[in-house]
KOLMIVEX-744554 format. One line per field, with one value per residue (C-alpha): residue number from 1; residue in three letters; chain; z, y, x. Coordinates in pm, 1 decimal. Layout:
// KOLMIVEX-744554
seq <- (NUM_...)
type <- (ALA_...)
mol <- (A_...)
up <- (Z_...)
north <- (Y_...)
east <- (X_...)
This chain:
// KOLMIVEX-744554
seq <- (1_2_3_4_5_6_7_8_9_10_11_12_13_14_15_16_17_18_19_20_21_22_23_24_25_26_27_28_29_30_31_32_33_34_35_36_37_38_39_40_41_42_43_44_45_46_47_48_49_50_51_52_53_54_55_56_57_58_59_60_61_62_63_64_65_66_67_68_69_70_71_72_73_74_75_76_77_78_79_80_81_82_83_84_85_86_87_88_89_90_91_92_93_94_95_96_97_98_99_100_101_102_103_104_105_106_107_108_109_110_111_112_113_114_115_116_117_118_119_120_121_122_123_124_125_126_127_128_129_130_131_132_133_134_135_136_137_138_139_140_141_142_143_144_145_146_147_148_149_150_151_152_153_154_155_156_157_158_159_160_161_162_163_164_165_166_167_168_169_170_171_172_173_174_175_176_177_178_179_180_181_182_183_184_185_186_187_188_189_190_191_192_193_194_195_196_197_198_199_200_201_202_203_204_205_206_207_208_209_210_211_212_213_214_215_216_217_218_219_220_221_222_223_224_225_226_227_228_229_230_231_232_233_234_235_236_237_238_239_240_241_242_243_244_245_246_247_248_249_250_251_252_253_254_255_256_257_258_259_260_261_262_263_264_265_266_267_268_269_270_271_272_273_274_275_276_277_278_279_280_281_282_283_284_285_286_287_288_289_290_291_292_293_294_295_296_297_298_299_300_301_302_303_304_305_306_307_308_309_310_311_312_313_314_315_316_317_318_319_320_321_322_323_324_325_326_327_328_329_330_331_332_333_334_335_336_337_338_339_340_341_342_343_344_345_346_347_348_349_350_351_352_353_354_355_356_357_358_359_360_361_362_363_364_365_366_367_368_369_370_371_372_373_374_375_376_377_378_379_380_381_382_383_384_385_386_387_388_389_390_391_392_393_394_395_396_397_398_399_400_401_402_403_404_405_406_407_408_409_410_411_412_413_414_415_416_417_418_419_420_421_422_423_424_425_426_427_428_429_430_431_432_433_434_435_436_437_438_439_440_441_442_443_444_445_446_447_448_449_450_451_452_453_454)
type <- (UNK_UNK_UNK_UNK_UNK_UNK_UNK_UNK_UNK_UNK_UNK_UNK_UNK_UNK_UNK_UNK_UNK_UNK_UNK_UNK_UNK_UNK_UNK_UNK_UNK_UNK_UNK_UNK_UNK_UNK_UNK_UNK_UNK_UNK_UNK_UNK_UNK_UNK_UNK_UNK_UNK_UNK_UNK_UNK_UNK_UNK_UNK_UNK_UNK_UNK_UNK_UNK_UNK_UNK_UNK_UNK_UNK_UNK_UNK_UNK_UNK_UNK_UNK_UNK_UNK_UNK_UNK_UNK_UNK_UNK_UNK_UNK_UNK_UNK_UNK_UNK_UNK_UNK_UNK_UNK_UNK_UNK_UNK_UNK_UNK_UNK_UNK_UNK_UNK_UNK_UNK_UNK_UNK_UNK_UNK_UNK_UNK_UNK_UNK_UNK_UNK_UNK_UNK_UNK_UNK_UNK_UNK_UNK_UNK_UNK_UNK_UNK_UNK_UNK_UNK_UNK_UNK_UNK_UNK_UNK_UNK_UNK_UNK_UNK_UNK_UNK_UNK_UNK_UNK_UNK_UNK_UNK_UNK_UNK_UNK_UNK_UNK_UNK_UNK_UNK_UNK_UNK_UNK_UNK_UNK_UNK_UNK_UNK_UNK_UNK_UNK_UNK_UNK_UNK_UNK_UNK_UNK_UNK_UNK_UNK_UNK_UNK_UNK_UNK_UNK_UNK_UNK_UNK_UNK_UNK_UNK_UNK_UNK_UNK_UNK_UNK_UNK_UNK_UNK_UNK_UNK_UNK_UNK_UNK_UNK_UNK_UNK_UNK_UNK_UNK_UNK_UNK_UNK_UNK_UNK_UNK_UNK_UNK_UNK_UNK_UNK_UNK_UNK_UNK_UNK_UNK_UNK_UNK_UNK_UNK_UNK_UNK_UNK_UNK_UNK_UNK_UNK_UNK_UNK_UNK_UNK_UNK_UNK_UNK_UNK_UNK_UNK_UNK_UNK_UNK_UNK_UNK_UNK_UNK_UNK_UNK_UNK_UNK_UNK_UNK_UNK_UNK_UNK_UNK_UNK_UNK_UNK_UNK_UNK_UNK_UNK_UNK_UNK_UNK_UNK_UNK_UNK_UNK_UNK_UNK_UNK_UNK_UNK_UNK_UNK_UNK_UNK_UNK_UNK_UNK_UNK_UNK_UNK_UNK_UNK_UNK_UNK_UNK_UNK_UNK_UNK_UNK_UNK_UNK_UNK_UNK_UNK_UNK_UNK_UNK_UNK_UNK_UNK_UNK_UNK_UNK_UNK_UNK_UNK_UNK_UNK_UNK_UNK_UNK_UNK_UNK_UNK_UNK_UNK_UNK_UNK_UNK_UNK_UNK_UNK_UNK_UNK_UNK_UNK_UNK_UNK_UNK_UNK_UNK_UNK_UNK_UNK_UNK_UNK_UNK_UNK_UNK_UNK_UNK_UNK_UNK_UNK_UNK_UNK_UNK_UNK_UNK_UNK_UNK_UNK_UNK_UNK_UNK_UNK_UNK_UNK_UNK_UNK_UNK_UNK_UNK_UNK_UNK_UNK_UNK_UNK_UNK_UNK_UNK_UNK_UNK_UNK_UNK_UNK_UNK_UNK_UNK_UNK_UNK_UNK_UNK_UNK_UNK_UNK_UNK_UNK_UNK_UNK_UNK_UNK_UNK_UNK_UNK_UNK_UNK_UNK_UNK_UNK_UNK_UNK_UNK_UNK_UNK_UNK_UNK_UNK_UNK_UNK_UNK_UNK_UNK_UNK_UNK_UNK_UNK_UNK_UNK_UNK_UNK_UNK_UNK_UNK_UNK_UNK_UNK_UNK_UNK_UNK_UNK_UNK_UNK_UNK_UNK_UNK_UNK_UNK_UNK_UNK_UNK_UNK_UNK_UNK_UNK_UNK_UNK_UNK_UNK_UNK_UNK_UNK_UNK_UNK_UNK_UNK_UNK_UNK_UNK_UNK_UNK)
mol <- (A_A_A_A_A_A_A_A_A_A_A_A_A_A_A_A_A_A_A_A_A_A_A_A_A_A_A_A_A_A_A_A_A_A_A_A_A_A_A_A_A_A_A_A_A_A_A_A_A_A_A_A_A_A_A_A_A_A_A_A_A_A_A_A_A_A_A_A_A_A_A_A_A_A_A_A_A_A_A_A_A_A_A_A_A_A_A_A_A_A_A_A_A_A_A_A_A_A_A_A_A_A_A_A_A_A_A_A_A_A_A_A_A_A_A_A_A_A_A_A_A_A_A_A_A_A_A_A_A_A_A_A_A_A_A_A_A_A_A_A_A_A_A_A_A_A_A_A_A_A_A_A_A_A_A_A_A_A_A_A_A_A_A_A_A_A_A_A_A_A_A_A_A_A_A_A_A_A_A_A_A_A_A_A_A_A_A_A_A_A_A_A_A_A_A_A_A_A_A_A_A_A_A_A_A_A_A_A_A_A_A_A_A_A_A_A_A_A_A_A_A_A_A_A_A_A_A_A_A_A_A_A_A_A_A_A_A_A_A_A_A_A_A_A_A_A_A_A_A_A_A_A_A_A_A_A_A_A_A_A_A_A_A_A_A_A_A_A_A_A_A_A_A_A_A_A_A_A_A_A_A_A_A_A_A_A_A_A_A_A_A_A_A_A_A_A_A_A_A_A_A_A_A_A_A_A_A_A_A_A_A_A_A_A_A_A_A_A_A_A_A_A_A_A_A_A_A_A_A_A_A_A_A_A_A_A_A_A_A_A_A_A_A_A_A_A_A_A_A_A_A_A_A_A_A_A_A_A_A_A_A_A_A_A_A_A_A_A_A_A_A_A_A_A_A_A_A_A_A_A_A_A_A_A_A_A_A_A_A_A_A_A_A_A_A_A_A_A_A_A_A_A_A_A_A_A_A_A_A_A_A_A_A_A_A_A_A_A_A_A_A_A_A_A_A_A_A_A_A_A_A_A_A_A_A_A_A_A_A_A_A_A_A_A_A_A_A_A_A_A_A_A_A_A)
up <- (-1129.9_-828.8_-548.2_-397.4_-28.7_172.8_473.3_401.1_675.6_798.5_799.7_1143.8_1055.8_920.2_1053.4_833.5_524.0_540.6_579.3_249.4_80.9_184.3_323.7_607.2_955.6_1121.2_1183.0_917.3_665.0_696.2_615.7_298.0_209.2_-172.4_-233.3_-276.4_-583.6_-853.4_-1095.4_-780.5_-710.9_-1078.4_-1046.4_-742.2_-793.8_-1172.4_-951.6_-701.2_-957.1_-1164.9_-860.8_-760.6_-1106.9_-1035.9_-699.3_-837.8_-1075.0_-877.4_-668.3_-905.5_-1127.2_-880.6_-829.0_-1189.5_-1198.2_-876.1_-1084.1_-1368.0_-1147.8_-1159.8_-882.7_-563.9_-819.8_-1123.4_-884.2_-831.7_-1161.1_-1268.3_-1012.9_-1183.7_-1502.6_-1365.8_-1274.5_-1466.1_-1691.2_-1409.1_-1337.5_-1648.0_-1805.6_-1507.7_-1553.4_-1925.4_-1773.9_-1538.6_-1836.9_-2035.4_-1696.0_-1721.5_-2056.5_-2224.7_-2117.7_-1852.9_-1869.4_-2236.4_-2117.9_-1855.7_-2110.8_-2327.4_-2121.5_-1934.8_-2269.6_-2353.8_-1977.8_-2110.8_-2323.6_-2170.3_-1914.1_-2235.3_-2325.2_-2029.8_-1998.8_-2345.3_-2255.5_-1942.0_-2027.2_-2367.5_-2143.9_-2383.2_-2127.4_-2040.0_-1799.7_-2054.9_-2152.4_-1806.6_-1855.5_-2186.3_-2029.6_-1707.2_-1902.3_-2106.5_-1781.9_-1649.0_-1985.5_-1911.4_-1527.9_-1619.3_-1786.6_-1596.4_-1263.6_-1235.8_-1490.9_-1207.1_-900.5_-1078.2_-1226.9_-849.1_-766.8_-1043.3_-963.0_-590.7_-484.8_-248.2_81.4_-38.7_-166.3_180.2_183.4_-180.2_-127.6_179.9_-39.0_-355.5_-128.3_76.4_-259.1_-305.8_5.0_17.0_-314.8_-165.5_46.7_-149.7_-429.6_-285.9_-65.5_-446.3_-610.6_-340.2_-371.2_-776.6_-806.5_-574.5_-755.3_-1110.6_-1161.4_-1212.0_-1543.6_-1471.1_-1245.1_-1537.8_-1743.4_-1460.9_-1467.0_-1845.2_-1825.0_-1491.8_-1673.3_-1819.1_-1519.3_-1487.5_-1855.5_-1810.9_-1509.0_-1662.6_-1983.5_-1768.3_-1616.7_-1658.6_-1857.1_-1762.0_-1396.7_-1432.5_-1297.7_-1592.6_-1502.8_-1716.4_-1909.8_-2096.6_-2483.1_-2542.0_-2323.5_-2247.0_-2378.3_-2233.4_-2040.6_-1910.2_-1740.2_-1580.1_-1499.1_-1287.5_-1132.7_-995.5_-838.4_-675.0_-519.0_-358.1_-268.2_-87.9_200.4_268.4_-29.4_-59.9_253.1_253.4_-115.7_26.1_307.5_57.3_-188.3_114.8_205.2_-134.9_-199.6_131.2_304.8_35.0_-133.3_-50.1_-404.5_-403.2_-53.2_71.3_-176.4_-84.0_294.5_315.1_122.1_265.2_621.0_703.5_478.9_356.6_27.4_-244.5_-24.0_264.5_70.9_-70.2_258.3_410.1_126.8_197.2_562.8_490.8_276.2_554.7_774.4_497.2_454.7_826.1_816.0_494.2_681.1_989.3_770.5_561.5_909.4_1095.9_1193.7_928.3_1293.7_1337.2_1283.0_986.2_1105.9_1391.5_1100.5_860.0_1100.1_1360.6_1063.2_909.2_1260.9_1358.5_1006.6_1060.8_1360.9_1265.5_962.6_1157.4_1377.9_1099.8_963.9_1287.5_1326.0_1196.3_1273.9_1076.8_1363.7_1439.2_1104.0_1081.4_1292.2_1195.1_824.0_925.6_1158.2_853.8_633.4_884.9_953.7_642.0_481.5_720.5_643.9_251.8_250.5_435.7_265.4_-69.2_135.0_219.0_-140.6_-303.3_-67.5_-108.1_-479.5_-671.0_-955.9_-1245.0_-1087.7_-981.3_-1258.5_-1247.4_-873.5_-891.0_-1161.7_-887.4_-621.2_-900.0_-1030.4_-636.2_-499.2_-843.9_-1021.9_-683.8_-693.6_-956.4_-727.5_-438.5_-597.1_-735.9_-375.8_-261.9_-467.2_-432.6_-13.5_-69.9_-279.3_-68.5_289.8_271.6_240.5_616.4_645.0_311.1_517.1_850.5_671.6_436.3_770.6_959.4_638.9_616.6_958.1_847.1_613.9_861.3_1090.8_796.5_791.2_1112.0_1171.7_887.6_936.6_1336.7_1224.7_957.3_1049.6_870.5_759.0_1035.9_831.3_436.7_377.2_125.0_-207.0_-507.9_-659.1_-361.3_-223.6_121.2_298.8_-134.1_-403.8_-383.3_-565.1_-149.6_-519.4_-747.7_-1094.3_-1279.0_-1533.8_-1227.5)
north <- (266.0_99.9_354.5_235.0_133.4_491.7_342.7_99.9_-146.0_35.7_-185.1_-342.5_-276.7_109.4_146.9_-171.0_-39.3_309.4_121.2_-61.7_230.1_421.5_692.5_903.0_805.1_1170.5_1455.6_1705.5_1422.1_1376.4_1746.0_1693.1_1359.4_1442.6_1598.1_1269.9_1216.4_1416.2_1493.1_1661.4_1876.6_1989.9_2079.2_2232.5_2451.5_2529.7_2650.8_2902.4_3082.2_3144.3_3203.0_3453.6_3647.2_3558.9_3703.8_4032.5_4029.7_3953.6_4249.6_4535.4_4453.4_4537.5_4843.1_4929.8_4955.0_5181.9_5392.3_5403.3_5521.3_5216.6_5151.9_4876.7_4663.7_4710.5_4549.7_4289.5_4241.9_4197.2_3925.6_3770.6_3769.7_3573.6_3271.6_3286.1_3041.4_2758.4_2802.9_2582.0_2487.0_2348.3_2003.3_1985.8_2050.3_1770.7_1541.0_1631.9_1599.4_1224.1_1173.0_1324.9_1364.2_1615.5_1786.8_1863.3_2010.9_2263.2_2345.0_2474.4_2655.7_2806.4_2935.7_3068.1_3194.0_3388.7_3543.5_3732.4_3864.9_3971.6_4141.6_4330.8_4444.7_4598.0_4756.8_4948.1_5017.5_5244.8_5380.5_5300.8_5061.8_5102.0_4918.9_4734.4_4574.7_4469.5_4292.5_4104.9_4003.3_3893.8_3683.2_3501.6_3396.1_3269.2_3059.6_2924.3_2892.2_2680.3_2370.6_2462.1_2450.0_2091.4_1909.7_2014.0_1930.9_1627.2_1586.0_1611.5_1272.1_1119.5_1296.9_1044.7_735.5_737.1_729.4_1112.4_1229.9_1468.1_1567.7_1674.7_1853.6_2033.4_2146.5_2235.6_2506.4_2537.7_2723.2_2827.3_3102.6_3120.3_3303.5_3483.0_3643.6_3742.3_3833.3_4096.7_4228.9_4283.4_4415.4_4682.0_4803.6_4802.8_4977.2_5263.8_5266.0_5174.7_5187.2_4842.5_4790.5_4645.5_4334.6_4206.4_4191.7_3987.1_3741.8_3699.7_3579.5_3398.2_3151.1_3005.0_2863.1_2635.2_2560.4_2454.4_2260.6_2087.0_2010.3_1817.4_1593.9_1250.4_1122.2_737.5_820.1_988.2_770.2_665.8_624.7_334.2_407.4_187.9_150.2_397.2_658.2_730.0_1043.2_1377.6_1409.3_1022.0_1114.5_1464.5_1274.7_986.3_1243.9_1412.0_1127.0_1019.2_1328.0_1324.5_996.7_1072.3_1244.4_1327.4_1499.9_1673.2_1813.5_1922.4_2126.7_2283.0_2482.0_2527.0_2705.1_2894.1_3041.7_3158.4_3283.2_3506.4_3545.7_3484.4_3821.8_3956.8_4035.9_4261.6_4392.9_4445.6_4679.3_4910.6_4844.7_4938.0_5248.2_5406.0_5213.1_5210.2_5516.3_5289.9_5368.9_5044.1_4961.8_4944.6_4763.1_4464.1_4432.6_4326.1_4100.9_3932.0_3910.5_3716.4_3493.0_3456.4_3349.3_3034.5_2987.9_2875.6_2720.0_2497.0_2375.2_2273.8_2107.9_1965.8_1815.2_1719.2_1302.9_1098.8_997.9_1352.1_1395.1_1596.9_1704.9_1940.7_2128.4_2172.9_2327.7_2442.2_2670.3_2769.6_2907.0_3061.5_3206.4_3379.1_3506.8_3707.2_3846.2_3981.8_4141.8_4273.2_4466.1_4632.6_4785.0_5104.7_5088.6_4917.1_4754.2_4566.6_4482.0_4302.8_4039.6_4007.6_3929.8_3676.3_3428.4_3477.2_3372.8_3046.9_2949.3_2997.7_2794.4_2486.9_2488.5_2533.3_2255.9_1971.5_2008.2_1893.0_1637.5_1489.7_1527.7_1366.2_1093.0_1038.0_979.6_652.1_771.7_687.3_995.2_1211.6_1450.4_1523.2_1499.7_1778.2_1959.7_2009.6_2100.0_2409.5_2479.2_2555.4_2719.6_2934.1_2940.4_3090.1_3384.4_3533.3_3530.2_3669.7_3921.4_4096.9_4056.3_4196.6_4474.8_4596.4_4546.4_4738.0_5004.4_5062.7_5024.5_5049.7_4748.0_4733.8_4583.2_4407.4_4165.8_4157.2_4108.3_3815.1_3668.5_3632.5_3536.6_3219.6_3123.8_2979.5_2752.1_2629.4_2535.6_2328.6_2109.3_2095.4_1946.6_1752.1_1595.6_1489.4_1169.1_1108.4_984.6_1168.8_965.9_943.4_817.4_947.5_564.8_476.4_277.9_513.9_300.5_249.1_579.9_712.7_1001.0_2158.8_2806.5_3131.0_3085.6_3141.2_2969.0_3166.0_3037.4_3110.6_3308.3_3545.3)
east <- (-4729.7_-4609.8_-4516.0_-4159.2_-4164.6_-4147.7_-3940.2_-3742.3_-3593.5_-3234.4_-2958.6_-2840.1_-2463.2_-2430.2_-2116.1_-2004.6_-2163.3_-2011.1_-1615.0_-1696.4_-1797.0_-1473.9_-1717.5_-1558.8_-1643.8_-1634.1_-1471.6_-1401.4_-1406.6_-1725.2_-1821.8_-1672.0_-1677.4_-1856.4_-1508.8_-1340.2_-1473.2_-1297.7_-1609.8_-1788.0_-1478.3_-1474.7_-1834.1_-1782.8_-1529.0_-1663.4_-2003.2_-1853.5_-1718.2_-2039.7_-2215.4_-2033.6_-2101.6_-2539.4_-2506.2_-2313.6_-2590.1_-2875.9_-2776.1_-2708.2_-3019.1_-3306.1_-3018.5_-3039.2_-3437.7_-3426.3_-3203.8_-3400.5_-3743.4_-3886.6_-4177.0_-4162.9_-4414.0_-4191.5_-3923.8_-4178.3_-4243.3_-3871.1_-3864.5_-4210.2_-4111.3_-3754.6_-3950.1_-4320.8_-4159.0_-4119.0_-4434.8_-4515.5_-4191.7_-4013.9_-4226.2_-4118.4_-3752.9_-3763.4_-3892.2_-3562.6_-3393.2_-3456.0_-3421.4_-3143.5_-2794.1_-2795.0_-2413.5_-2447.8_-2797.6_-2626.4_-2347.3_-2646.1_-2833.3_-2521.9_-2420.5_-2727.2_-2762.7_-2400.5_-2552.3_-2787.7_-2592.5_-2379.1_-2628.1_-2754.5_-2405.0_-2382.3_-2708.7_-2607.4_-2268.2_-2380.0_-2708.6_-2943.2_-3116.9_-3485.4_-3701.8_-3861.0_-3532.7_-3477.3_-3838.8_-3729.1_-3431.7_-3521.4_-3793.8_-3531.2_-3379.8_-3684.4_-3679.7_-3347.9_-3437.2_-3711.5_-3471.6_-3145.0_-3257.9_-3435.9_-3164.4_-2918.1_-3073.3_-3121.7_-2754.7_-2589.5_-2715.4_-2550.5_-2189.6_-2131.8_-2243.4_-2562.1_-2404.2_-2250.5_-2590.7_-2677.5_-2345.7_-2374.1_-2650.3_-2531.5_-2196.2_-2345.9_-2545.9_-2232.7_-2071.6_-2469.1_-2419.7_-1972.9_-2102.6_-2375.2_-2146.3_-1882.0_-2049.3_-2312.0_-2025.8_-1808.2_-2134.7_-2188.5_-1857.7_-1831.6_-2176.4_-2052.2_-1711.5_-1793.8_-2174.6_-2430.5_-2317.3_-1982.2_-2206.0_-2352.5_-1984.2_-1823.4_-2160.8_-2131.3_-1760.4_-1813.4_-1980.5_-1703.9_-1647.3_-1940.2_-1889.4_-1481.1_-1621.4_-1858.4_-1642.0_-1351.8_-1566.5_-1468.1_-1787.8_-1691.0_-1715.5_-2109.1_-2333.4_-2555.2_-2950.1_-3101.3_-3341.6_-3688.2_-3591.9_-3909.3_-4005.8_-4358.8_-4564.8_-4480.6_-4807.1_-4788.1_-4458.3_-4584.7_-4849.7_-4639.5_-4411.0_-4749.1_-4959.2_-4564.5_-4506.7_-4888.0_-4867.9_-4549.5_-4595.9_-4193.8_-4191.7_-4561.7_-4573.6_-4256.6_-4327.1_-4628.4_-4420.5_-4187.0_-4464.7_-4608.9_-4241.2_-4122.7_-4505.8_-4527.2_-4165.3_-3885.1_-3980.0_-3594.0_-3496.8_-3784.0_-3824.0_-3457.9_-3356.2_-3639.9_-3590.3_-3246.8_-3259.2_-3619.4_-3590.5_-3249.3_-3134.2_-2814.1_-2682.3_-2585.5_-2264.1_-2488.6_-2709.9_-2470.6_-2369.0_-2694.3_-2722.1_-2360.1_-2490.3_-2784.0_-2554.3_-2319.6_-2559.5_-2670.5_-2326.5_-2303.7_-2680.0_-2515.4_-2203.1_-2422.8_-2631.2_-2296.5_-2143.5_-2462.2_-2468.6_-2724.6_-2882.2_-3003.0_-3386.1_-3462.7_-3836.3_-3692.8_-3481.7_-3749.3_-4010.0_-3769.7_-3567.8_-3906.8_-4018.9_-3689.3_-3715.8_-4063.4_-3982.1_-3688.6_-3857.8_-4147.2_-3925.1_-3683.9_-4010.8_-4013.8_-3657.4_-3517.2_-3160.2_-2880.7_-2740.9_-3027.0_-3070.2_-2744.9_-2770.0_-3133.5_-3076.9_-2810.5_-2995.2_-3271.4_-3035.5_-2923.6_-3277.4_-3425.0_-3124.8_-3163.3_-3548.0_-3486.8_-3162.5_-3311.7_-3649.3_-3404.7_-3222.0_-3544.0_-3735.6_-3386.9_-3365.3_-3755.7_-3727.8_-3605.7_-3418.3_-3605.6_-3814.0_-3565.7_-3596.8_-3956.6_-4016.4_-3718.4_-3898.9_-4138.5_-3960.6_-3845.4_-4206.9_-4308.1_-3970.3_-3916.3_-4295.9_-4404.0_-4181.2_-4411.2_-4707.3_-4492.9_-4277.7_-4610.0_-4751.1_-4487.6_-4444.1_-4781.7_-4797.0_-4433.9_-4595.9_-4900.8_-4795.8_-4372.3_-4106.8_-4072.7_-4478.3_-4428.3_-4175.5_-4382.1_-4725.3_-4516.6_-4400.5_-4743.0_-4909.7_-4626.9_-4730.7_-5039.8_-4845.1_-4594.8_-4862.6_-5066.8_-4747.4_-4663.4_-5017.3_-4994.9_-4644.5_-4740.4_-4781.1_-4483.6_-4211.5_-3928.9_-3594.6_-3306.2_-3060.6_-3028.6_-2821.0_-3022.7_-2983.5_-3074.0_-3320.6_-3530.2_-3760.0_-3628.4_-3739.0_-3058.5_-2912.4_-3221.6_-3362.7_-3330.4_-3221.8_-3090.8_-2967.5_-2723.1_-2969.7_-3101.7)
């Protein structure tokens, strides 16, 4: 195939193109400027409140196996079995991604993802589960993880025009962490009140509202990518996602820190449940509160992110949040004492979320969209397929040495990555401006993303 031209030559009269496009000059217009369009505000909306039900869920389940006995590498498994799936399926999701319509994909999925949570709930509210259930069922999610999450990172683009792509990004992981805090913060309080079961009843019927979101788009206003009369074979299209990706280096290098974060030092589903009950002695209100402080902290990394100028460099936010990131991790393995914990877990949460965000801003605006799917697909194969590897790491460093080294040993282990890109970046010239036209290649929840099936 032909590889697009990387940088293409920047207009001479921005400020011209962005007044025909009716995009927002500045101000607090331009921190929302997606929202003009109404199919983005239906999607938007229809997110937060699912989200809120995955967070609840995402909370009380690693809650659920501590109750049950389970071991620090049971939690880790829990977490592996989420994601093994996108470790091979992701790919085959970002083929479907391009090829088939993508809403009617995320209704199905979403429904299915329904289910499940219907059925975890049925489980712990009769207390007949076991931890092997909470295996089976956090496998099915990894199956639906593995299509859902690259057909939507791929269906964003095709909700606003291109000069509202960053933007879009920056919101959808705007409602990403608003969620993240509100719905560890609800989770702690309804597992102290109520028990874990309750969680995974509000997730199953928060899904409605990504389905009723989804449903009352305006199908004439989706942008509709063209595609050839007859599609390629399965493994010809893996195959051209692949050798774009490597012979891009906006979006491989910026995969590979990616991989080496989630693999080492994005183990929090595993490791902060066991830190905050054997370091920090917190019960499960304590401990959805630490969660909705780490989300509050991405919450205010994803509005600086949503209202920073398109002439802002993007390299100093991708190695600048991954270093902040380490740092505070390391030194959150050292401390003892809630209050220092606090604030710790937010600026992690800030940092980590600038690094995590613009590394999607740039892979999106790196990829023409004929591609957009599979490149995607990989960008979900390395954030999610590496949890598998990590969670078990984790797990075991958790179950040998305590949660408290897990995340300092994680942290120091990530540094090596970070400073592989770094090095390898010096001479790449990352994207100032994200104004560019969709079909041309230009140079972001966690898992952190978390979908809807977590």
């Amino acid at each position: 195939m032909t590889i697009p031209r990387l940088f293409p030559r920047a207009s001479r009269r921005p400020d011209r193109a962005a007044a025909s496009s009716g995009a927002p000059r500045g101000g607090l217009g331009r921190g929302f400027s997606a929202m003009r369009h109404r199919n983005y505000r239906l999607y938007w909306f229809g997110q937060i409140g699912s989200l809120v039900g995955a967070w609840m869920q995402s909370v009380a389940q690693p809650w659920l196996v501590l109750e049950l006995g389970g071991s620090p590498l049971e939690l880790g498994a829990v977490l592996a079995l989420m994601f093994a799936p996108s470790m091979f399926l992701a790919p085959i999701g970002g083929v479907i991604a391009d090829r088939v319509d993508k809403r009617r994909v995320l209704m199905i999925v979403n429904a299915v993802a329904m289910l499940q949570a219907g059925l975890l709930f049925g489980l712990a509210a009769t207390g007949v589960v076991e931890i092997w259930h909470i295996f089976l069922l956090a496998l099915l999610a990894g199956f639906v993880n593995a299509v859902e999450m690259p057909v939507r990172q791929a269906f964003a683009a095709e909700l606003v025009p291109a000069e509202d792509l960053v933007n879009a990004i920056a919101l959808n992981s705007t409602s990403f962490n608003l969620s993240r805090v509100i719905g560890p913060a609800i989770a702690g309080l309804t597992i102290a009140a109520f028990g874990v079961a309750i969680n995974f009843g509000i997730n199953a019927v928060s899904y409605l509202s990504v389905l009723v979101g989804l449903w009352m788009l305006d199908s004439r206003a989706i942008r509709r990518v063209e595609r050839p009369a007859r599609f390629p074979s399965v493994r010809s299209s893996l195959v051209e996602g692949v050798r774009y990706a490597i012979a891009t280096p906006t979006v491989l290098w910026p995969l590979v820190l990616l991989g080496g974060m989630a693999t080492f030092a994005m183990n929090f589903q595993t490791l902060l449940p066991l830190f905050t009950r054997d370091d920090l002695g917190l019960d499960s209100g304590g401990y959805g509160a630490l969660f909705a402080t780490m989300g509050a902290g991405s919450l205010v990394g994803s509005l600086i992110l949503a209202f920073i100028t398109s002439q802002r460099p993007m390299m100093a936010l991708i190695l600048g949040g991954g270093a902040v990131f380490l740092v505070l991790e390391l030194i959150l393995g050292l401390v003892r004492s809630p209050f220092a914990a606090f604030p710790l877990v937010a600026g992690i949460g800030l940092a980590s979320m600038l690094m995590v965000n613009t590394i999607n801003v740039t892979i999106q605006n790196s990829v023409p969209d004929v591609l957009r799917g599979r490149v995607m697909s990989l960008y979900v194969t390395v954030f999610a397929g590496t949890a598998p590897i990590g969670g078990l790491l984790a797990g075991a460093l958790a179950q040998g040495f305590g949660a408290a080294f897990a995340l300092s040993a994680g942290a120091i282990l990530a540094v090596a990555v970070l400073a592989l890109v770094a090095w390898q970046l010096r001479s790449v010239r990352l994207p100032r401006s994200a104004a560019y036209p969709r079909d041309v290649a230009a140079p972001d929840e966690p898992p952190a993303v978390v979908s809807r099936a977590a």
